[in-house]
TIFI-800038 format. One record per residue (C-alpha): residue in three letters; x, y, z. Coordinates in steps of 0.2 Angstrom, whole numbers, plus 5000, padded with zeros to 4 digits. Example, Ala and Ser with C-alpha at 12.3 -4.5 7.8 and 13.67 -1.06 7.14 Angstrom:
REM residues 2
ALA506249785039 SER506849955036 
This chain:
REM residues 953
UNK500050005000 UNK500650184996 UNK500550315007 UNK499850494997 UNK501050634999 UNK499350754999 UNK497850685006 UNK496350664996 UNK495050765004 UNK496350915005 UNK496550924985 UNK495251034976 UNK493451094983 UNK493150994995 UNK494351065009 UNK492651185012 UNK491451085002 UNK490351035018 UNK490251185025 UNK489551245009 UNK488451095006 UNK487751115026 UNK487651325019 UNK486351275003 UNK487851294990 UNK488051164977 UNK489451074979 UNK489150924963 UNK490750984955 UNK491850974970 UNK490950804979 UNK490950624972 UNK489050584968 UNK489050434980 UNK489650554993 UNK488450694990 UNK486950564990 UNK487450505006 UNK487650695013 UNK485950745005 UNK485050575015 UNK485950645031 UNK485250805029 UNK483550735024 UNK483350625040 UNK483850775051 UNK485550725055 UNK486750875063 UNK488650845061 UNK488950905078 UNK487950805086 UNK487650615084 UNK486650495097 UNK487050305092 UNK485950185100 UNK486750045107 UNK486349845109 UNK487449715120 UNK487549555114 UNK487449555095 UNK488049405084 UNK487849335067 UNK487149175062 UNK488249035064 UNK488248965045 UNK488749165043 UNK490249155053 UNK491048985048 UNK491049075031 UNK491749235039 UNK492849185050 UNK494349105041 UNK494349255028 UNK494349375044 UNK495649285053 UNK496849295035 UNK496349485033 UNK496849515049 UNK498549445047 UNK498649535030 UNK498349695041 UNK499249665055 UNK500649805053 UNK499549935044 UNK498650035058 UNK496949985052 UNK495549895062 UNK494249765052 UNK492249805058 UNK491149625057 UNK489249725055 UNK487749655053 UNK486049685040 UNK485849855049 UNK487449925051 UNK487649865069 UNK489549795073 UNK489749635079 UNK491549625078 UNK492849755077 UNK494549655074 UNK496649725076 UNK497249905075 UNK498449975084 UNK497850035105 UNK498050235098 UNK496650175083 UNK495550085094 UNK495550225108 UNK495150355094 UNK493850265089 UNK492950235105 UNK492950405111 UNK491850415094 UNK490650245098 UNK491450165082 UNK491350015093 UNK490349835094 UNK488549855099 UNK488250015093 UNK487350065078 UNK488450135061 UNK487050145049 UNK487050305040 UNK485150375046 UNK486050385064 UNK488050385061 UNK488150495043 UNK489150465030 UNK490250325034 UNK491050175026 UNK489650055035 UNK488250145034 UNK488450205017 UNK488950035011 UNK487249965016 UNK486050135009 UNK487250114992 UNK487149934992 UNK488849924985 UNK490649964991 UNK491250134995 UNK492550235002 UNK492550385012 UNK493950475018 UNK494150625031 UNK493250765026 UNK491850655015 UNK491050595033 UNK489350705036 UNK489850695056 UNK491150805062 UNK491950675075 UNK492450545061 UNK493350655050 UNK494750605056 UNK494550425050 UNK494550355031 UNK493750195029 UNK493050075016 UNK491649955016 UNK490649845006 UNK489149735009 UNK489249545011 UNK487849465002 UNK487149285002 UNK487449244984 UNK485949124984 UNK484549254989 UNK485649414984 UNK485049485001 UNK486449585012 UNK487149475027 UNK488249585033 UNK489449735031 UNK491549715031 UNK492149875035 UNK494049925034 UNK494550105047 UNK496350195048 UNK496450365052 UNK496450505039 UNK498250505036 UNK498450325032 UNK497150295021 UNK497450235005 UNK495950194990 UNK496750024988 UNK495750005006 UNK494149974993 UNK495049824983 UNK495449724999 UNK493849765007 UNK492749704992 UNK493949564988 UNK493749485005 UNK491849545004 UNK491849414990 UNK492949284998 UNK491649265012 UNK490149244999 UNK491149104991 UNK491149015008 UNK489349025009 UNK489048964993 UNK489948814997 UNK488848785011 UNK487348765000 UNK486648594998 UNK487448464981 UNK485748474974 UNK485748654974 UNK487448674965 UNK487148534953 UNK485748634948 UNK486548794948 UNK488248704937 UNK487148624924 UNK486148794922 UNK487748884918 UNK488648754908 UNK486848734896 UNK487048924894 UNK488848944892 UNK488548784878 UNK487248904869 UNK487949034868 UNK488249144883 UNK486949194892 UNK487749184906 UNK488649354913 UNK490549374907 UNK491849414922 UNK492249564926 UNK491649734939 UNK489849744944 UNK488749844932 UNK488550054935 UNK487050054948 UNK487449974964 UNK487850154971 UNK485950214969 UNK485150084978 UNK484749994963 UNK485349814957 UNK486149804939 UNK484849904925 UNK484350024939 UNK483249884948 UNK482649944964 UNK482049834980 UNK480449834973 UNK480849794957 UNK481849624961 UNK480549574973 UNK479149584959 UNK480349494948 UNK480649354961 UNK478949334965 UNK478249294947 UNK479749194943 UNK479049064956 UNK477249074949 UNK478149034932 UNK479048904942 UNK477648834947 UNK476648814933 UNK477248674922 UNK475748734907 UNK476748904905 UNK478348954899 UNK478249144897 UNK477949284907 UNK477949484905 UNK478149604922 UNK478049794919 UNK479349864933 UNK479750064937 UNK479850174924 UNK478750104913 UNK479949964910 UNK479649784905 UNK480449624908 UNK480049454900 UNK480249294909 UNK480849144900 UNK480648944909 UNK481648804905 UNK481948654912 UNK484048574917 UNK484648424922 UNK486048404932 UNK487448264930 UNK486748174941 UNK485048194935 UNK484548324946 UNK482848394937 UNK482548594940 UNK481948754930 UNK482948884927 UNK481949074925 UNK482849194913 UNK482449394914 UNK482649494900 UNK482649694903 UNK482449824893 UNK483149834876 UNK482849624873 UNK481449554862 UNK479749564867 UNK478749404867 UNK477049374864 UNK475749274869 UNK476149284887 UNK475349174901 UNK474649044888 UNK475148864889 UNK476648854878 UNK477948714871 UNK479648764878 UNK480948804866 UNK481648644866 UNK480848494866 UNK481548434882 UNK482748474895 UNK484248574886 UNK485848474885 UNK486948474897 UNK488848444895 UNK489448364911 UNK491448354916 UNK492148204916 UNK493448134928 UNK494848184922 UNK494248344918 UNK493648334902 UNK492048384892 UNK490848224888 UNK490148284872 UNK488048334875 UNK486948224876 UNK485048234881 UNK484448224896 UNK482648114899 UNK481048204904 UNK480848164921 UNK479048034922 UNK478748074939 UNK478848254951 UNK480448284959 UNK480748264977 UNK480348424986 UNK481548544990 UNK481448754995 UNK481548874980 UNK482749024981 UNK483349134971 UNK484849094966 UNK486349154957 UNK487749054943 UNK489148974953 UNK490549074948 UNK492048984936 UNK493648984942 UNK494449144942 UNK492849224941 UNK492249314958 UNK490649254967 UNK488949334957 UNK487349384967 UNK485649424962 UNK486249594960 UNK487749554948 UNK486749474938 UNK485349554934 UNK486049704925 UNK486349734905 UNK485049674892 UNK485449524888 UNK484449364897 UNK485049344915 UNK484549214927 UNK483149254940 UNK482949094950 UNK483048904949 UNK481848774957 UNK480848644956 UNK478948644950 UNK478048554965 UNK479148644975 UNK478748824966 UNK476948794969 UNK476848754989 UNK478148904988 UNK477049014979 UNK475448944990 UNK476548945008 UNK476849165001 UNK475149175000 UNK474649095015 UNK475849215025 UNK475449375014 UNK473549355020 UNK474049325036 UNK475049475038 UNK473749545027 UNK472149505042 UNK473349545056 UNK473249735049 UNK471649745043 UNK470549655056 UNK470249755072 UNK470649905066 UNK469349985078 UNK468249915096 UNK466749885087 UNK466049695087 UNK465149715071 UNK466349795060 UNK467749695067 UNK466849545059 UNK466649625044 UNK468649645043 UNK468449445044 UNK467349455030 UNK468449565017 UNK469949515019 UNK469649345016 UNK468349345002 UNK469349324985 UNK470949254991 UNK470549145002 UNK468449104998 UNK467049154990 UNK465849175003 UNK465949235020 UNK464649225036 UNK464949285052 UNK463649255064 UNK463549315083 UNK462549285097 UNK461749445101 UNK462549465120 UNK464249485110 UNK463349625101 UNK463049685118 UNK464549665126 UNK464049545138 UNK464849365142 UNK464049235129 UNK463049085138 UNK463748915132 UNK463448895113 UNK462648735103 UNK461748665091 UNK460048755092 UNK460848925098 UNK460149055090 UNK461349185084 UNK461349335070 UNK462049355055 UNK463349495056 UNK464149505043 UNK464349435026 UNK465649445010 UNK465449374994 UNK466349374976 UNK464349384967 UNK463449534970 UNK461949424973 UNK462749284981 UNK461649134985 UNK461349145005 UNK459749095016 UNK460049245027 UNK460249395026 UNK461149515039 UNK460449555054 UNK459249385050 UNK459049275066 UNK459949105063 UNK459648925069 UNK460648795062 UNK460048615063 UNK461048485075 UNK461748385058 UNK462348545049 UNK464348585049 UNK464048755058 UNK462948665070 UNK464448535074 UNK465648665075 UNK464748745090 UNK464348585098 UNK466348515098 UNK466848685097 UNK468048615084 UNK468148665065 UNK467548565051 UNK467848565032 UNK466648475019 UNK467448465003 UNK466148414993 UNK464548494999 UNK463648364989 UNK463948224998 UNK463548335015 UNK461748285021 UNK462148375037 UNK462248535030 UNK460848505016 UNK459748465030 UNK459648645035 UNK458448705020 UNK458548525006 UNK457848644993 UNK458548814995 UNK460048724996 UNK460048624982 UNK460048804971 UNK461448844980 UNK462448684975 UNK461748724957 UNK462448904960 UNK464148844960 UNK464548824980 UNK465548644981 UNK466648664998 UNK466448735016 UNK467548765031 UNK466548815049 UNK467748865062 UNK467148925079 UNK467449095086 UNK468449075101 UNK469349185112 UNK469949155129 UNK469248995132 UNK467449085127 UNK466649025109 UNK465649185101 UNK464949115086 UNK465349035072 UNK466349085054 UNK465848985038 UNK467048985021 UNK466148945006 UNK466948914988 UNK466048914971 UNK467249004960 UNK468648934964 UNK468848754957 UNK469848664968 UNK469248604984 UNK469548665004 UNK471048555008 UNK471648535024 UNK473348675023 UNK471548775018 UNK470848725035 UNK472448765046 UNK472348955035 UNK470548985042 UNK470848935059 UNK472349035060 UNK471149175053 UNK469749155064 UNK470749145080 UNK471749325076 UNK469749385071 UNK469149305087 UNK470449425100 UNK470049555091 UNK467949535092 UNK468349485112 UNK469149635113 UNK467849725106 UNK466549645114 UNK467549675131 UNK467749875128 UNK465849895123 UNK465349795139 UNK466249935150 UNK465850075136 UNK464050045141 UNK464350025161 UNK465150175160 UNK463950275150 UNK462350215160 UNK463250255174 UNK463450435167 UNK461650435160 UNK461050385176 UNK461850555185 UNK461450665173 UNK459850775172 UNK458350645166 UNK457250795163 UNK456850975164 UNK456351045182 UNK454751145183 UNK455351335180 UNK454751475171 UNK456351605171 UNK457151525156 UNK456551395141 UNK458251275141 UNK458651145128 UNK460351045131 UNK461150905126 UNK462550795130 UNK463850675116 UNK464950555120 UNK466550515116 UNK467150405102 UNK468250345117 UNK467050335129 UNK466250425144 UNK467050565152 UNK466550685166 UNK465650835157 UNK463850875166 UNK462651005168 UNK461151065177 UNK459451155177 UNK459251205196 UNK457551295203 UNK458051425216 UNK457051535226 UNK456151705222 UNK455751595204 UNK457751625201 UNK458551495191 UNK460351425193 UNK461351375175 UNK462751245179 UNK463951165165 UNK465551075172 UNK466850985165 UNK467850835175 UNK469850795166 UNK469950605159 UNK468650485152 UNK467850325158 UNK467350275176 UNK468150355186 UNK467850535177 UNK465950495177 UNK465850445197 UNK466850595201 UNK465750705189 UNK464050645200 UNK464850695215 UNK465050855210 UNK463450885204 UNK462750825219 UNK463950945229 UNK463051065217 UNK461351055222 UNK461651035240 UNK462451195239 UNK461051275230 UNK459951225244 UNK460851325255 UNK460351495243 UNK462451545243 UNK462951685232 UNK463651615214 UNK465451645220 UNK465451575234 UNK464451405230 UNK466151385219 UNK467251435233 UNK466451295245 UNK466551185228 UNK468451215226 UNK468551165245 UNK467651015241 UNK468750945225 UNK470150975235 UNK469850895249 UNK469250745239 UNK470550755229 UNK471550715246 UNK470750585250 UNK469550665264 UNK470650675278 UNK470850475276 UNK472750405271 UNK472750375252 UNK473150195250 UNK472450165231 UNK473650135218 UNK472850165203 UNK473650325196 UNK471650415194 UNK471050365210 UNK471150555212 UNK470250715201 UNK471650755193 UNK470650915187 UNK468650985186 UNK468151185177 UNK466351245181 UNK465151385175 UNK463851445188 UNK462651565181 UNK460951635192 UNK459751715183 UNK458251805191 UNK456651805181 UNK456051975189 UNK457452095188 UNK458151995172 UNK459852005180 UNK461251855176 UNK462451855190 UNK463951735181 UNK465551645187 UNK466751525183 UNK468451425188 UNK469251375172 UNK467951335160 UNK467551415144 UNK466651605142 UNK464751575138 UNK464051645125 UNK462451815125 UNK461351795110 UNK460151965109 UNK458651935104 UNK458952035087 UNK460451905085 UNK462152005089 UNK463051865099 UNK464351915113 UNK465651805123 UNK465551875142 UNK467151955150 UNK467251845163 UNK468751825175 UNK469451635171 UNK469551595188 UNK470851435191 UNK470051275190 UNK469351175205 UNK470351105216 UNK471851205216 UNK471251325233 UNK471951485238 UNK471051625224 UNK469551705229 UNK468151685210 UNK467551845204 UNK465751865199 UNK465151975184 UNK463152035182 UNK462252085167 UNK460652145162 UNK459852015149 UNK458452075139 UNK456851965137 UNK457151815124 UNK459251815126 UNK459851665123 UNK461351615138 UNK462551455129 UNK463651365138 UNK464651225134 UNK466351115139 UNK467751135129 UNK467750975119 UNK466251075106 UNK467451205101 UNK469151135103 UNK469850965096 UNK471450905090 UNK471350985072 UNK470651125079 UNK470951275092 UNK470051385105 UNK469951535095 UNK469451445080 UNK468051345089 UNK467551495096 UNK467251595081 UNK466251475071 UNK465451465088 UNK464651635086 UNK464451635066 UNK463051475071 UNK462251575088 UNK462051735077 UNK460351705071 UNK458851805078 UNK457351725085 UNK457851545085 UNK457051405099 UNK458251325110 UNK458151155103 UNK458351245086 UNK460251335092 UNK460751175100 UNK460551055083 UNK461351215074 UNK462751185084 UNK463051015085 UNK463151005065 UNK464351155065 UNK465451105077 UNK465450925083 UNK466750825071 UNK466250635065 UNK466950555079 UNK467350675093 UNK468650635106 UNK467950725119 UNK466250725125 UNK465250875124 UNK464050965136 UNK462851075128 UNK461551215138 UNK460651355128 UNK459251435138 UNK458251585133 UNK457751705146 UNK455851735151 UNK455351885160 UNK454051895177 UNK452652035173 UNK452352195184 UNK450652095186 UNK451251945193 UNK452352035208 UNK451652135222 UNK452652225234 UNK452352335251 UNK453752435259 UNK453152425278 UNK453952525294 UNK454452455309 UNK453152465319 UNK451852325327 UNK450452415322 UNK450852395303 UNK450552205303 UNK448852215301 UNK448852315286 UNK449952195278 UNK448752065281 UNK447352155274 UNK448552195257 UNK448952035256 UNK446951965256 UNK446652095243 UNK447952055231 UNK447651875232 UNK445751925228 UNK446352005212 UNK447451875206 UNK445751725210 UNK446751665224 UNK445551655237 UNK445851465241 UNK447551545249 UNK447051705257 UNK446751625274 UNK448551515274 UNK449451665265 UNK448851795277 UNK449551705291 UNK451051675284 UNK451451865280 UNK450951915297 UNK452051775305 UNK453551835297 UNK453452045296 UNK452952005316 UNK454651925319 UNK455752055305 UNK454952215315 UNK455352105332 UNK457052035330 UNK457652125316 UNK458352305309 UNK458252415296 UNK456652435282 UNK455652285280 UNK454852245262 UNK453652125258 UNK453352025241 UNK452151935232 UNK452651835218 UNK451451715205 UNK452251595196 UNK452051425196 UNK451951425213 UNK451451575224 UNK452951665236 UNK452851755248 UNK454551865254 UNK455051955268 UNK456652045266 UNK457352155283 UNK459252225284 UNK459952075297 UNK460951925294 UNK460351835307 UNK459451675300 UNK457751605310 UNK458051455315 UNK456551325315 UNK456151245336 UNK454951125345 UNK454151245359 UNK453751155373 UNK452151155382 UNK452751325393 UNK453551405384 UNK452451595376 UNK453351575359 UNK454251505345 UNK452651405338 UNK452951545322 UNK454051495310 UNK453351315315 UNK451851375310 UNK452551435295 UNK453451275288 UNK451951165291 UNK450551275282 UNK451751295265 UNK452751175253 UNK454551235256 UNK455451395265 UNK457151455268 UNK458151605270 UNK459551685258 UNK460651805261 UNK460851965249 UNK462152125252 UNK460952215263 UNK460252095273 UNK458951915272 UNK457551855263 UNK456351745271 UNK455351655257 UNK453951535256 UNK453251425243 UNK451351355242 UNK450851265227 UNK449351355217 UNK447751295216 
């Protein structure tokens, strides 16, 4: 090896060309196009040169037959090396070393301050630009030198690396990867790294079976023997740096081509075949049969690119080329040629052996060929040799696993028992049967645990699939099903077991379920049917039934294996559907069951609401309608963080907290207050040590909105801790979001809650909501919030009509939140429905009141209550002028009820006794609550209010 006098990334443009290239400069002129690829996919997966976090993995090996092939070539490489200052790098498929062998302690201490080490990960997406991880993205050998690394920390190395392949199946086994530092690096590093590359891939090709490399000998010397289409010696073909195998074949490309070579492997009636690849290429397929010396029997697939003949009559049984198996010169034992003979067609199939794609042994001095070796140029290259039984269980064993992987994506792609089976149902129709039925008991539909399933169990059809639009069924989905003890299905419960019936026309069982429907059905095409039970978790839930008709050959038993297999993935995935709608239903009963079931008997407002899941299930979002004294009305809408269980059970509490409060009359921002007090507390467990360790045994979080609106001054007294501003709709239909403090959200403590009041006029509209109708993931508040008030702003419009507005505007297809909804339109109490007396403190003035009061109730026809009402009124201005100070009012109102009110200037609440037999008073106020429905007192700025309620007449 010879040393450079001037390294090679110090010579022209590239000295700043990174910089420039990380700058948005182009840099094609001063780069090699290998390098500059490797730089761009750097800069595409978001790589930064100063910076680089390799993931590391103990405990990494190769396979053994990999290693016995390696490890001689390593071991002579290493000896090769051993005075050069260079360290050999074993990695595997993904650019993970396995082994790093030699180099001197300076190199090896360089290179672990860097992570170039075993365990960790060298492929280019995470390391940059480097001899392993290029190697593999390239799929070719490459050599990278100091300044050419994307990462800053390995410019001071050069290295070279090349893939090792399997050069049966072309596919990459490994990586060999030669490291010096900057200064020592030579490009001859890329001949011994690719040399013993190839060295290693002749040892593996030993390893492959006598059969195989008969095969593979008597394929090249028939091709050699006509003519040469087998590839001449020599440097792989331009293209291995781009990804692409030989004529700019990609992955994909060589996958189609592999895949349809064993189709035209496996089927004996065809002998050519046509792909269309990228680009709007084509590639034409050739089968032929060889015979080895030892008459081994195989066929050889030939693929022709781009620029060879183009064949016709494609995919229609055809005589091959030669009438027979090509001849085939065989050595003989001294050496020489035997001249050709021909081979006898084989009278019976060959035993059964795996196909692979396989590549010509190489002849001596020729390097080892791969896949992609061969498959560049025009001229006819060979593809893959095999057998023809063995082609078709390989092409049916793909098939098997491509629908397999094919169910495990596609089936339970949501928690719905009914579309889950339909899943079943598409997938397999066509590529595996004709027809499909899924049928169910109807307690899976429901969630519930099945009871034990036989014969005469009646289920429902679910779902069904089938190639004909009219397919030839006796029921239809949703139809009640009853199978007969003797039919398949009906046996298939029974032994919970599958069952296959080839040939339906020898089935009496199954006929006996409808004899003459069924015998259309025979006459419709159906031949062959497998029944497999439904079973998960030791549970059967019903029963799948695969029919054929268009499909000539018969259910066989790898057939039966395939829908079993099918059945059991469908059946977790309906169990675990089945289990989620269970608790999807407790939960939301348990919700439904604590919210409002009704709306209360009040006349301040006309309320509509409604409440939507969500697609997730239950959470904690309430709201309530709450009568209050003095025909007030109370306006709640919360919102509890989380979903399920646990949100809904804390939501009922809190609404129960709610309207325990409201009993108690207390000012809208203190009723939060005490509420706040309440969640945190809870939230602490009450006083009681916290033992439970689910992580939500706690509320991890609740907003509210109180409103109070009063009927008579048409006053709306509003607060809220953390939840959304409600919405104003005028009557004309001007809508306006109310300035309300935020407030912090319950439970946090230690913030007083600000109140606002406005004015409403008759026929306003007061919305309120949670956050999950105008905020989701693909959209924000302010937008939500906005398209909020283009909806509301329609004049004259019924609650129930603003509320379906809304929903359609603003609730998305599947919500993942639930959604409170409470629009209420404000009503007003008339002059002439309210009576009031402003009354001194004096004694004397009680008998006036009574005598206003028995002539008001005259004038309203409430006679009936004069006596009761007058008695009441006395009772309580007689204790406001006795234990009470400043000016006493007393009010009539008629509502739904009839109140009477006695406001006075103290804050001292009555409080209702037994008087005993003695005592001179106290029997007032007992007086009071038995002759009415309800009383109470509440507190305003200047004082009390002691109220009464008696139903009307």
């Amino acid at each position: 090896m010879i040393s450079l006098s001037v390294a090679w990334d110090d010579i022209g443009g590239l000295v700043d060309a990174h910089e420039r290239f990380l700058a948005g400069a182009r840099v094609e002129a001063d780069v090699r196009g290998s390098v500059l690829e490797s730089w761009k996919r750097c800069r595409s997966a978001g790589l930064e040169p100063g910076h680089l976090l390799l993931p590391y993995e103990q405990g990494l090996t190769l396979d053994e037959r990999f290693l016995r092939a390696a490890d001689p070539v390593l071991a002579e490489l290493a000896a090769s090396l051993a005075e050069m200052g260079m360290t050999i790098a074993l990695c595997d498929a993904r650019g993970r070393m396995v082994r790093r062998l030699d180099g001197d302690r300076r190199l090896r201490d360089r290179l672990d301050e860097v992570n170039f080490a075993p365990g960790f990960d060298a492929s280019e997406p995470v390391a940059g630009t480097n001899g392993v991880g290029t190697a593999l993205a390239e799929r070719g050998p490459i050599y990278v030198v100091g300044r050419e690394h994307f990462a800053d920390c390995l410019q001071p190395f050069a290295c070279a690396g090349s893939p090792v392949r399997d050069p049966l199946s072309g596919r990459i086994e490994a990586v060999l990867d030669l490291t010096c530092l900057r200064d020592d690096g030579d490009p001859t590093m890329l001949r011994l790294v690719r040399a013993a590359a190839r060295d290693i891939e002749g040892r593996l090709l030993e390893q492959a079976t006598d059969r195989e490399r008969a095969l593979l000998a008597a394929y090249r010397r028939a091709a050699l023997g006509a003519g040469g289409a087998a590839r001449p010696p020599g440097p792989p073909a331009p293209g291995h740096g781009d990804g692409h195998d030989g004529d700019g074949l990609g992955r994909i490309d060589l996958a189609l081509l592999r895949e349809r070579a064993e189709e035209l492997i496996a089927s004996p009636g065809r002998t050519l075949d046509e792909v269309a690849l990228s680009g709007g290429r084509m590639a034409t397929l050739l089968r032929r049969q060889v015979m080895g010396a030892a008459g081994e029997t195989g066929v050889a697939v030939e693929a022709r690119i781009l620029g060879g003949p183009r064949l016709s009559g494609l995919g229609l049984p055809t005589s091959p080329p030669v009438a027979g198996p090509v001849p085939v010169a065989t050595p003989e034992a001294d050496g020489s040629t035997a001249t050709e003979r021909e081979a006898p067609a084989p009278t019976v199939p060959p035993p059964a052996v795996l196909v692979r794609a396989v590549a010509p042994p190489p002849l001596a001095p020729q390097p080892v060929e791969t896949v992609g070796d061969i498959l560049d140029g025009a001229e006819s290259r060979l593809l893959l040799v095999g057998e023809p039984g063995v082609g078709r269980l390989a092409v049916l064993a793909r098939r098997r696993l491509e629908l397999l992987h094919e169910a495990g994506i596609r089936i339970g792609t949501t928690l719905d028992v009914t579309r889950t089976a339909e899943e079943l149902a598409e997938v397999t129709v066509e590529r595996f049967a004709d027809f499909v039925a899924v049928d169910l008991p109807d307690a899976v539909l429901r969630g519930e645990e099945p009871e034990s399933l036989g014969g005469r169990s009646a289920l429902r059809r679910v779902a069904i699939r089938a190639v004909r639009k009219q397919p030839a069924n006796l029921y239809d989905v949703g139809d009640t099903v009853e199978y007969v003890p003797s039919t398949p299905q009906a046996r298939c419960l029974e032994l919970t077991q599958s069952v296959m019936e080839p040939v339906l026309a020898e089935a009496g069982g199954w006929l006996a379920q409808d004899p003459e429907r069924l015998e259309r059905v025979l006459a419709a095409g159906v031949h062959s049917l497998i029944t497999v039970p439904l079973r998960a978790r030791g549970t059967t839930l019903g029963v799948v039934s695969f029919y054929r008709s268009e499909k000539p050959a018969s259910f066989e038993d790898d057939d039966l294996s395939l829908a079993q297999e099918l059945v059991l993935r469908a059946a977790i995935c309906i169990d675990n559907a089945r289990r989620y709608t269970r608790e999807h239903n407790t939960a939301l009963a348990l919700q439904r069951s604590l919210l409002p079931k009704g709306r209360p008997e009040q006349s301040a407002v006309e309320v509509a609401y409604r409440y939507m899941p969500a697609q997730a299930g239950v959470g904690g979002d309430w709201f309530d309608v709450i009568p209050l004294s003095g025909a007030r009305v109370a306006l709640v809408v919360g919102d509890v963080v989380g979903h399920g269980l646990h949100a809904a059970a804390t939501m009922g509490r809190l609404r129960t907290a709610v309207h325990n409060f409201c009993s108690l009359d207390l000012p809208p921002d203190d009723l939060l207050a005490h509420l706040d007090d309440l969640v945190g507390r809870l939230d602490r467990g009450e006083g009681w040590a916290v033992e439970s360790t689910q992580a939500d045994s706690g509320i991890v979080g609740a907003t509210c909105l109180y409103a109070v609106y009063d009927p008579v001054s048409r006053r709306c007294t509003l607060t809220r801790a953390g939840h959304p501003l409600p919405a104003v709709v005028a009557p004309d239909g001007t809508v306006e979001f109310v300035d309300l403090p935020p407030g912090q959200p319950l439970g946090l403590g230690g913030m007083p809650f600000e109140t606002v009041e406005l004015e409403l006029a008759e026929g306003s509209q007061l919305v309120l909501y949670t956050d999950g109708l105008v905020e989701d993931r693909l959209r924000d508040m302010d937008s939500g919030l906005d398209l909020l008030r283009s909806v509301l702003a329609v004049p004259d419009r019924a609650p129930e009509d603003t509320c379906e507005a809304v929903l359609d505007a603003l609730l998305p297809d599947r919500p993942s939140d639930d959604v409170a909804l409470l629009v209420a339109r404000t009503h007003v109490l008339g002059r002439e429905r309210i009576a009031e007396w402003d009354l001194p403190s004096d004694p004397a003035v009680v008998s006036r009141a009574r005598t206003a009061v028995t002539r008001q109730l005259a004038a309203w026809g409430l006679d009936d209550l004069a006596f009761t009402t007058e008695l009441v009124a006395s009772e309580l201005v007689t204790n406001a002028i006795r234990h009470a100070t400043g000016p006493v009012r007393l009010r009539l109102l008629r509502d739904r009820a009839l109140l009477c009110e006695v406001s006075d200037g103290s804050s001292t609440s009555p409080r209702l006794r037994r008087a005993l037999t003695e005592d001179e008073g106290g029997r007032g106020l007992f007086l009071v609550a038995q002759l009415t429905e309800r009383w109470g007192t509440r507190y305003t700025p200047y004082g009390k209010v002691i109220w009464t309620e008696q139903p009307l007449p």
